[in-house]
Backbone bond lengths (Angstrom), bond angles and torsions (degrees), N, CA, C in turn:
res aa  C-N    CA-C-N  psi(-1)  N-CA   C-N-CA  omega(-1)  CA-C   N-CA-C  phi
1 X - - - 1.459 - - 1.529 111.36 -
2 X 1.189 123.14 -34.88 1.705 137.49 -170.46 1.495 80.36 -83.72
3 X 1.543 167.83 -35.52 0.922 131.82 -122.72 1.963 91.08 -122.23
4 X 1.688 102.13 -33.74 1.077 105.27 146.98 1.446 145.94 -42.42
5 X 1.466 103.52 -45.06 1.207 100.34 -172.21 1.652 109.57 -87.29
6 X 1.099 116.65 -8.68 1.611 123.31 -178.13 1.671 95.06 -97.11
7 X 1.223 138.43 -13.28 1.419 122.74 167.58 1.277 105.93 -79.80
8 X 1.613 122.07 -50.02 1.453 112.11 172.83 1.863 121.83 -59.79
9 X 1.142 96.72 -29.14 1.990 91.41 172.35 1.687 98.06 -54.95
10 X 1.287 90.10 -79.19 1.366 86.91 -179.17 1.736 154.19 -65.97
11 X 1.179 118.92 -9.47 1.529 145.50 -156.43 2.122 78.55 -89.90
12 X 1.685 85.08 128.28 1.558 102.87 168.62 1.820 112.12 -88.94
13 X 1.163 112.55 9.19 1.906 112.12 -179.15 1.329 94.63 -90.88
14 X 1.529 137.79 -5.16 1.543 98.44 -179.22 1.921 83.65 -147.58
15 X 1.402 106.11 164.95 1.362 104.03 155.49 1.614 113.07 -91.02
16 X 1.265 128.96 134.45 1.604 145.09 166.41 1.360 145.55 -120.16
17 X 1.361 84.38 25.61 2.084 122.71 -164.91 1.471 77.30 -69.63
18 X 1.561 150.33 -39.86 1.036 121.61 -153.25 1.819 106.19 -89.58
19 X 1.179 113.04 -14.73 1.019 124.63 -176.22 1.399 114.93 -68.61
20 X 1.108 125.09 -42.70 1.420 148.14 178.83 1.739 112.39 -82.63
21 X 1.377 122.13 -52.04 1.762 130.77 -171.80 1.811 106.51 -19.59
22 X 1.623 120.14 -39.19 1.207 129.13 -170.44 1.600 120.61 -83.93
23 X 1.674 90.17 -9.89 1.765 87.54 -154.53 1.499 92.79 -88.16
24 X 1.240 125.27 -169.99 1.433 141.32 178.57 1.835 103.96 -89.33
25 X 1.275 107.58 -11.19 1.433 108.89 -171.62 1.857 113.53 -93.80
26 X 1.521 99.59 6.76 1.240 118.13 174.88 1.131 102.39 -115.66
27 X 1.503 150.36 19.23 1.136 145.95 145.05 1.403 105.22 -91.22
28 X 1.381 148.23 -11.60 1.281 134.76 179.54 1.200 108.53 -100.60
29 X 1.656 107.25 160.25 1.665 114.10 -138.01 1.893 98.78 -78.79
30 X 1.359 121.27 -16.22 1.333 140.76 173.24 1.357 96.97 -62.80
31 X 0.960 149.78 -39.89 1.591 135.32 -146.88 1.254 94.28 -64.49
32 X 1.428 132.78 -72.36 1.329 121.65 -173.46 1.380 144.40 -40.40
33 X 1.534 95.68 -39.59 1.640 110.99 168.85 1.183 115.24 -79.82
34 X 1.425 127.93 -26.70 1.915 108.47 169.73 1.071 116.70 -98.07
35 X 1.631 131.18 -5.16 1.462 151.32 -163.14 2.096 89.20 -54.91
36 X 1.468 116.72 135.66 1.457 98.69 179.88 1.269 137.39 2.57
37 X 1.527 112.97 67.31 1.128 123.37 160.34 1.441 129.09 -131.50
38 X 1.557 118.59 29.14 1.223 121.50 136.85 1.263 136.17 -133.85
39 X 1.509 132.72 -177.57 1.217 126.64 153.11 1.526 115.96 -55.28
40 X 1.659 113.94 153.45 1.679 93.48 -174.25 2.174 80.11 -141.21
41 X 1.591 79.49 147.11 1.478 82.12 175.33 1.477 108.04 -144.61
42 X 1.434 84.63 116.36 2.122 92.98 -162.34 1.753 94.10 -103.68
43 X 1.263 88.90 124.27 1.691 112.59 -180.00 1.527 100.13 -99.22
44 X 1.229 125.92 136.43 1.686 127.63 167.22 1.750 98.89 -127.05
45 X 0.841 125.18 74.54 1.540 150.24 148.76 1.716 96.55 -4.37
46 X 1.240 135.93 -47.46 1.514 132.68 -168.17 1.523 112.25 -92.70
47 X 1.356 104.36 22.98 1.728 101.44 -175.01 1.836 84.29 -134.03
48 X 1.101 133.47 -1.66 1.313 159.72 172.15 1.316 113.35 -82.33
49 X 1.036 90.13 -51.74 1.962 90.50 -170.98 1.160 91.90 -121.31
50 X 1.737 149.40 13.83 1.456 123.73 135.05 1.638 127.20 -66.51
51 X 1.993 99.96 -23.51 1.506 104.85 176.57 1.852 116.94 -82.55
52 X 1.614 113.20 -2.48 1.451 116.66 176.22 1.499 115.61 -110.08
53 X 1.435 113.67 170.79 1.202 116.58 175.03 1.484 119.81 -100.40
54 X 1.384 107.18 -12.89 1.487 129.39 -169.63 1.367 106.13 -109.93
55 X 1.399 119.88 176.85 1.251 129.30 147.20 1.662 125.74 -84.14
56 X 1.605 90.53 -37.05 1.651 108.25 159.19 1.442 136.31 -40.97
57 X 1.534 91.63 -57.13 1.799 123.12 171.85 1.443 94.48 -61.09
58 X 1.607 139.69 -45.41 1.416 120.52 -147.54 1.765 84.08 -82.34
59 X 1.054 91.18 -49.94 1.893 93.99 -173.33 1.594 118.59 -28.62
60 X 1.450 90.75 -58.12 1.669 105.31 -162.33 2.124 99.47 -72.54
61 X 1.621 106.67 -13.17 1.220 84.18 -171.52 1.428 103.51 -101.56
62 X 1.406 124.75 -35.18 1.426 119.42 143.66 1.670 129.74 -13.72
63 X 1.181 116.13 -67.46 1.310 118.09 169.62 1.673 110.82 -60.70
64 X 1.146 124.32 -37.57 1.697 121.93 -175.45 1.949 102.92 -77.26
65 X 1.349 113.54 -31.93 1.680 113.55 160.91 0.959 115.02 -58.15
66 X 1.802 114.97 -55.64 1.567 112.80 172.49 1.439 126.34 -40.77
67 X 1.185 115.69 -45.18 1.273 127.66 -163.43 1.265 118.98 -79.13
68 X 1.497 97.48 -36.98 1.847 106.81 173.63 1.189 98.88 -72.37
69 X 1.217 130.81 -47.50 1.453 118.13 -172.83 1.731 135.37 -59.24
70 X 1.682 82.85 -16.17 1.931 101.73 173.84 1.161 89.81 -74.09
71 X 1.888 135.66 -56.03 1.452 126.87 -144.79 1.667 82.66 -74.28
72 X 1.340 143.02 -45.99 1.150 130.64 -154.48 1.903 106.53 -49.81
73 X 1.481 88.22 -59.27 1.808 115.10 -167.74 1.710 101.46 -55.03
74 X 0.980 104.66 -44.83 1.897 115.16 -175.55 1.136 124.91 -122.90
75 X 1.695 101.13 60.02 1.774 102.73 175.57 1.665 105.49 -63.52
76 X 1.173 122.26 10.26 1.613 107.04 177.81 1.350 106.10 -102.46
77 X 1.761 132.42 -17.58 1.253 122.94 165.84 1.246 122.86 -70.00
78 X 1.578 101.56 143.06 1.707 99.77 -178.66 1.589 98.18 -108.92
79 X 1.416 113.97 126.71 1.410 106.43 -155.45 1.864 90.72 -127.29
80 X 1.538 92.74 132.46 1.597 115.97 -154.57 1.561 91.71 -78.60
81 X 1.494 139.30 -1.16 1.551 118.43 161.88 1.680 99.93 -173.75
82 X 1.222 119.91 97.91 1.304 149.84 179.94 1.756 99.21 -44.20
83 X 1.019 128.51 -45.96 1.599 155.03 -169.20 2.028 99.56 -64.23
84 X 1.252 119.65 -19.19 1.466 119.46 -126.87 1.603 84.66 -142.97
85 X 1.475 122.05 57.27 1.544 105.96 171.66 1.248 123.48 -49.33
86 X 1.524 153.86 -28.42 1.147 142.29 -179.36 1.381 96.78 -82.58
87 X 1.429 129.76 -21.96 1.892 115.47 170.06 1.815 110.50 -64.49
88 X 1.788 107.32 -37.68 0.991 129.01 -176.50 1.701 115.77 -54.61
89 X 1.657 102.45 -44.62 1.239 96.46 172.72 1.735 118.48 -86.26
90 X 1.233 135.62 -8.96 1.255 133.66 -163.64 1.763 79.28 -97.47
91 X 1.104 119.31 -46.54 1.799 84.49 162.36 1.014 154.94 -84.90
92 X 1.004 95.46 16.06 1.548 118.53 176.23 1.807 94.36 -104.80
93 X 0.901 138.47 -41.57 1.532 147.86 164.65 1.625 106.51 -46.22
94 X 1.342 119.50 -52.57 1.131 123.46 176.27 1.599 112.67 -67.72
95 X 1.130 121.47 -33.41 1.634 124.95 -158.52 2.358 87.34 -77.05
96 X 1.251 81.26 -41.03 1.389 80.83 -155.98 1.700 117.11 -107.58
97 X 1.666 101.35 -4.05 1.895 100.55 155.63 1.717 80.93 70.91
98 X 1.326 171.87 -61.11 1.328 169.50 -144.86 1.117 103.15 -81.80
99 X 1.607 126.33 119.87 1.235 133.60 167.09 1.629 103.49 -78.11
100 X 1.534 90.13 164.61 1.714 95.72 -169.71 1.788 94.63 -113.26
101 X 1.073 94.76 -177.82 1.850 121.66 -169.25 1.309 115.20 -157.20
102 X 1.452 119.09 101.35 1.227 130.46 -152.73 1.783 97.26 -110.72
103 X 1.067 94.19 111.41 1.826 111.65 158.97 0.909 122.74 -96.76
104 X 1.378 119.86 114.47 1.606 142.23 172.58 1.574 121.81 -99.79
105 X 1.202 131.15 100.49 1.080 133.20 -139.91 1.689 83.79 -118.39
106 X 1.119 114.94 125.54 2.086 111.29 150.73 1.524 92.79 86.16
107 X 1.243 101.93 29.95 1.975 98.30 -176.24 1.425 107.56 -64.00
108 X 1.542 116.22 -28.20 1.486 117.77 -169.74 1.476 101.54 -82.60
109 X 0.778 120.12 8.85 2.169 113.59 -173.29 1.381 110.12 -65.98
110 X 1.804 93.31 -32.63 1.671 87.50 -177.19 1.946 122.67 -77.42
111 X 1.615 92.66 2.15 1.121 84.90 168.07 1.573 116.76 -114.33
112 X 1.030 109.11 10.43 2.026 121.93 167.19 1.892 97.02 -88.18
113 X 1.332 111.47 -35.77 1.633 110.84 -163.05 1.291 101.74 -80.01
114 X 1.744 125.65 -32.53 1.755 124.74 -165.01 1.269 99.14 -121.90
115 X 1.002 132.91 28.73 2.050 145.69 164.77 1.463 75.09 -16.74
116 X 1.592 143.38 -74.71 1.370 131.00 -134.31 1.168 103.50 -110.06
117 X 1.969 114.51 34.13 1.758 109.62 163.05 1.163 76.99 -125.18
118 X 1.450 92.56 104.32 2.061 109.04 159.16 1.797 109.13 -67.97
119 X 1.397 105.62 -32.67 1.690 101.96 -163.66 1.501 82.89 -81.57
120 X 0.995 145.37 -76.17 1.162 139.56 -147.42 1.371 113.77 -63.59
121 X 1.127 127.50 -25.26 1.459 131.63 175.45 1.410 104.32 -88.97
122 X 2.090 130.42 -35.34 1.371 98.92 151.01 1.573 129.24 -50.20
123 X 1.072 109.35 -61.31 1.704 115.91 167.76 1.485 111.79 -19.52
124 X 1.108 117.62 -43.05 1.965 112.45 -176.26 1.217 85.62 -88.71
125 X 1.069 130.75 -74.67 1.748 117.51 -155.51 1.445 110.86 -34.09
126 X 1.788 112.47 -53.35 1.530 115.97 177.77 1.562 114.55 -54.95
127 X 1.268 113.55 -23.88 1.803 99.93 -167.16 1.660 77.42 -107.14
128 X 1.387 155.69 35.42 1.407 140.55 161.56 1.900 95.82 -123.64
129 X 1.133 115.66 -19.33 1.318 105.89 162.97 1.518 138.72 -87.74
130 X 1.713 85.21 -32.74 1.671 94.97 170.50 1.792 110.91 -94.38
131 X 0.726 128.64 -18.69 1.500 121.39 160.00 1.984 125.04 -145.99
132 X 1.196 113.67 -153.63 1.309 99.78 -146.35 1.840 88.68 -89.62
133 X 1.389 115.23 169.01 1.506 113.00 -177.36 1.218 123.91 -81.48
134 X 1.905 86.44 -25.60 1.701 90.11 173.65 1.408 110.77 -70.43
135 X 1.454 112.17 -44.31 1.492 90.76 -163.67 1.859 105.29 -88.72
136 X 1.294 131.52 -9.23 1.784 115.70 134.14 1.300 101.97 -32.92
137 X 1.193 156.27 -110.46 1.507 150.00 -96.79 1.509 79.17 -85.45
138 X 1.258 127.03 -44.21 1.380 115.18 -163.87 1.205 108.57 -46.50
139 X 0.993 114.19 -58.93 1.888 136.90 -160.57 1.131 103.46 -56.95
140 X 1.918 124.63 -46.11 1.191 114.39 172.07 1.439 127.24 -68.64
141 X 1.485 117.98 4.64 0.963 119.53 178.68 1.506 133.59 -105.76
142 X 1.291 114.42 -8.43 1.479 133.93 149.04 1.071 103.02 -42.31
């Protein structure tokens, strides 16, 4: 529900000023300036790794959804390496000047789903403490 409602604040495809006019989040001086003004790309991580067997597999197929879904949205970008989602998105960033806002929904599943991958669940904790999660998942996704 939270992941929803922060794609519609933010997501530039629809106006949702009416959705918001009542809340308390339209009294702060931000509402106007982030109010639909970006692309929003909501990831749910547990519909990902219910269709893999791996953590690997969810990764690699995540990024190949991602990616189709840019060529779907922007058949007018010509994007310099299909293979390379963070190349994928800076052209798509470039084509369209709109920064994006990435929602990650159920990021922790992989640590309810691999309770008995200690290395791999140290491995996330270390790249979610020492830097940001989005850009961990990113990285694993190159």
């Amino acid at each position: 529900m939270a992941a929803n409602m922060l794609a519609a604040y933010y997501d530039r495809s629809e106006n949702t000023e009416e959705l918001f006019q009542n809340l308390a989040i339209s009294k702060e001086d931000s509402y106007k300036e982030n109010l639909n003004q970006y692309d929003v790309i909501k990831i749910n991580m547990q519909e990902f790794l219910s269709m893999a067997g791996t953590m690997e597999e969810m990764l690699r197929m995540l990024k190949n959804y991602l990616v189709s879904d840019f060529e779907e949205t922007y058949p007018e970008v010509r994007f310099r390496d299909e293979k390379n989602l963070i190349q994928v998105m800076k052209d798509v960033f470039s084509y369209t000047r709109c920064p994006f806002v990435i929602l990650i929904d159920e990021w922790d599943c992989l640590f309810r789903e691999y309770k008995q991958d200690k290395e791999a669940q140290k491995n996330i904790w270390i790249s979610c403490v020492h830097g940001s999660k989005i850009k961990t998942i990113l990285q694993w996704l190159i």
